[in-house]
FISEDO-337593 format. One line per field, with one value per residue (C-alpha): x, y, z. Coordinates in steps of 0.05 Angstrom, whole numbers, plus 5000, padded with zeros to 4 digits. Example, Ala and Ser with C-alpha at 12.3 -4.5 7.8 and 13.67 -1.06 7.14 Angstrom:
BEGIN
east: c(5246;5273)
north: c(4910;4979)
up: c(5156;5143)
# end
This chain:
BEGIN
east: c(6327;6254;6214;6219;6297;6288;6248;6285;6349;6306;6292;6369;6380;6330;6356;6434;6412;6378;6439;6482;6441;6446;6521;6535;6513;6547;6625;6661;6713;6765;6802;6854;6889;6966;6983;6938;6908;6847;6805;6734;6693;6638;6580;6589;6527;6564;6541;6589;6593;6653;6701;6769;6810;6880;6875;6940;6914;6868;6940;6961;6905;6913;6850;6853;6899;6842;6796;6833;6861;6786;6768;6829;6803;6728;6751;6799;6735;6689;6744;6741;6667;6665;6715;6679;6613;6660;6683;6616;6589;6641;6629;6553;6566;6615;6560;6510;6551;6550;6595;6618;6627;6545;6557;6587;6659;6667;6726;6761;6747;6744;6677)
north: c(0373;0392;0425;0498;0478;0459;0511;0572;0530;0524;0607;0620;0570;0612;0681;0656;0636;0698;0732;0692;0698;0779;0775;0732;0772;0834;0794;0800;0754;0770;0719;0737;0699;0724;0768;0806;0813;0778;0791;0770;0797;0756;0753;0703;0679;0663;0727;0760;0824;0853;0825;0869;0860;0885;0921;0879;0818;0842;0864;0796;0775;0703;0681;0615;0655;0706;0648;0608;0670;0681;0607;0607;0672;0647;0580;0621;0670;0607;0564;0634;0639;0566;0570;0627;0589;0534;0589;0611;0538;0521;0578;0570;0502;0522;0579;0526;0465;0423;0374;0403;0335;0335;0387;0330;0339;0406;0420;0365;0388;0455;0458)
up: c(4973;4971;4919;4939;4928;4865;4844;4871;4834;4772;4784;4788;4726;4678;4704;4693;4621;4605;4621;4587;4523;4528;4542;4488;4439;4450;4449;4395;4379;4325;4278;4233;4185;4136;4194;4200;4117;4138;4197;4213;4275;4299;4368;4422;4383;4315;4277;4226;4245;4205;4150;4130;4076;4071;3998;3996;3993;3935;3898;3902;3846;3877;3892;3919;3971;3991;3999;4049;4084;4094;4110;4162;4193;4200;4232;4288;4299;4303;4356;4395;4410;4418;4473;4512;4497;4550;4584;4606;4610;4666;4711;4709;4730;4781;4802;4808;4846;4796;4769;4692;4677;4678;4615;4578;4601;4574;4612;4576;4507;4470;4422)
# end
């Protein structure tokens, strides 16, 4: 491989990130948590963007319920942007040639 190789590969590399970075943030990813009583929306890039709460789970009056219906619907939004983060990690490396096990073995693992 010579350097105009590498270069037009480093080109491609830069213009596949920028995209990524725009597509990213305009996913959302919902989590929800006491069937449905909790949900949280957030951005491929780990932005809240909207939290609903069932007025039912504010009859309840228990508050240590409310608190980890909300923690267990953050953590399912977070483990859904993390897996399109892998998603998107894996097909740039399959776009590319490479290896994904050069993206630290990515398709092994969830983040």
């Amino acid at each position: 491989m010579d350097i105009s190789q590498i270069m037009e590969m480093a080109g491609q590399l830069r213009g596949q990130m920028m995209e990524a970075q725009a597509t990213s943030g305009s996913e959302r990813h919902t989590g929800e948590a006491g069937g449905g009583l909790v949900k949280v929306v957030m951005s491929g890039r780990y932005e809240v963007l909207e939290v609903h709460i069932d007025p039912k789970a504010l009859e309840a009056s228990d508050r240590v319920l409310l608190e980890d219906l909300m923690r267990a619907a953050f953590n399912q939004a977070t483990s859904k942007v993390g897996a399109g983060i892998q998603t998107r990690l894996l097909d740039f490396a399959q776009k590319m040639g490479l290896d994904p096990a050069l993206l630290g073995g990515l398709s092994g693992r969830q983040l």
